[in-house]
N, C-alpha and C positions, 0 to 999 in steps of 0.2 A: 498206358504210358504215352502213347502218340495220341492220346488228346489232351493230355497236362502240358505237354509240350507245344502245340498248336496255341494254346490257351494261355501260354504264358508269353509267347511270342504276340500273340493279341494284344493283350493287356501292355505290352513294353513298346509296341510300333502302333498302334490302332489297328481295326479292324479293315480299314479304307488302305492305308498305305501297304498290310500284309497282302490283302488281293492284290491290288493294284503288281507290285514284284511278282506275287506268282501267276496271273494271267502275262507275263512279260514275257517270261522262264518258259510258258507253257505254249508262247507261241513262238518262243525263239526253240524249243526243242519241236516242235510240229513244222519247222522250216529244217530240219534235218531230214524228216522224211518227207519233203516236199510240198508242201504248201505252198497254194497259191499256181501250181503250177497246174493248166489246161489237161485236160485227157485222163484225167485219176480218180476218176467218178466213182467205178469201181471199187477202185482201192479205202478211197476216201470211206463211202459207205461200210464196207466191209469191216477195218480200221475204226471208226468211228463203234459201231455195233459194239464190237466186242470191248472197247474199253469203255462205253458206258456199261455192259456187262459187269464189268469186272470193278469197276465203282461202284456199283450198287452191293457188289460183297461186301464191301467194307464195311458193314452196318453198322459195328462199334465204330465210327468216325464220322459216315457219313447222314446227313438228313438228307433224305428220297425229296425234302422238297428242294433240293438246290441240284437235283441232274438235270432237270431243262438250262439251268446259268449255263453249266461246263458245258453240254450238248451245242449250245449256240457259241460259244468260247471258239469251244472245237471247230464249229462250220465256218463263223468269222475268219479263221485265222488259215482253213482251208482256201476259205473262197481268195484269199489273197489281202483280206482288209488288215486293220488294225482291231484285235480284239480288246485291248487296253482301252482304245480312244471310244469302241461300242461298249464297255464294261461303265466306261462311267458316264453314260447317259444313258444304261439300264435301269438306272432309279437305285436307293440304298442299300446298302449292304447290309445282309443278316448274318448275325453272329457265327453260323454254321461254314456259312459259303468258303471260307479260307480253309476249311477242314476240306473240305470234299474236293475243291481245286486244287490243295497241296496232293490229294490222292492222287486225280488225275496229271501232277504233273510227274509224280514216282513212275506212276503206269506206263508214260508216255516214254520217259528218260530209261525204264529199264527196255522197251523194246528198241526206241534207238542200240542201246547199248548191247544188245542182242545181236541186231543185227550187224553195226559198226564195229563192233568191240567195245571191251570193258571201258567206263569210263570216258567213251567217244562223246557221248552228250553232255558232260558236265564239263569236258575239255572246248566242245563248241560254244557252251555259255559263258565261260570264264570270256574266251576271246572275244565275243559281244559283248561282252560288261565290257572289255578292257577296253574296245573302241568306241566308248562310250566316254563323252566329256564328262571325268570327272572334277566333282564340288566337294569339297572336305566342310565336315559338318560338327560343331560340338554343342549343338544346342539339346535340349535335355528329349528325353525321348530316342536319340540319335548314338548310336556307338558306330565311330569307323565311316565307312567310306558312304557316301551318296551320290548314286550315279543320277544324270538329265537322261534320258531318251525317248523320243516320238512325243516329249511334252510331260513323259509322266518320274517318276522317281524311283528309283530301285536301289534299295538299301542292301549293295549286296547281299540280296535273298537266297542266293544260289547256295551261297554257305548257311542261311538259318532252314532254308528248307532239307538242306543234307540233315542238319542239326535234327529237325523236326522229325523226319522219316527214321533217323536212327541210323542210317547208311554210312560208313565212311568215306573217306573218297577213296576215286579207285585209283589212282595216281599218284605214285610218289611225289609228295610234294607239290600235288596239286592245288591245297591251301596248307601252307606253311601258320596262316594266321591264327591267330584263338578263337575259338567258340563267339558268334555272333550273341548267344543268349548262353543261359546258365539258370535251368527250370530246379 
């Protein structure tokens, strides 16, 4: 089910524009537990380990050749850079990459949410979408909102990736709005 779902969100946004949102997601949730910030070498390492671990379980979703992408995602957005603006002058996107990235951002969002409480990471991404200048978009390919940020474009992903993972929100009224997609 969560690769029909990946697969059809593909096919309705491209392949380029779905990473692009979830490498955003995935470093705006890895600045919840600190990114960027000096002295977390430790952490980072350790942290790091275990959710390329637990990527690699996902083997109904994910292809083994796309954990070096996320493993550098990951260290990008530790070291403090912009992994968006390193993702696209990584060279093309393979079909798989957005499957394996979406894991990794669930992975990421449920241990924020562990340790912050339910829902604390979808509520911190909401509030970076929201400070994000929004562009209203009805060109085809496009339902709903399109955010600008750091240069690149995020089609409120937060909601297609909830969509994706099967998760609902944890927040009353967290998105009041419809379904990004409809697989």
């Amino acid at each position: 089910m969560l690769s029909k779902r990946i697969t059809a969100a593909t096919a309705l946004y491209g392949t380029g524009e779905l990473l692009r949102g979830t490498v955003f997601l995935i470093a705006g949730a890895l600045d919840q537990i600190g990114a960027g910030q000096p002295g977390r070498e430790d952490f980072v390492e350790r942290f790091t380990d275990k959710l390329m671990d637990r990527i690699a379980q996902r083997h109904e979703v994910v292809d083994p050749a796309d954990l070096p992408m996320v493993l550098q995602i990951v260290r990008v957005a530790f070291d403090g850079n912009d992994p968006v603006a390193w993702r696209e002058q990584a060279g093309p996107v393979p079909d798989s990459e957005p499957r394996t990235m979406t894991c990794a951002l669930a992975l990421i969002a449920n241990f924020v949410d562990h340790v912050d409480g339910p829902g604390a990471c979808e509520r911190a991404l909401l509030s970076t979408l929201g400070d994000a200048s929004p562009d209203w978009c009805s060109g085809p390919g496009y339902r709903g909102r399109r955010l600008r940020h750091r240069g690149c474009e995020v089609l409120a992903v937060g909601s297609l990736n909830r969509e994706i993972m099967g998760s609902p929100p944890h927040s009353p009224g967290a998105d009041a709005r419809p379904p990004v997609m409809r697989p």
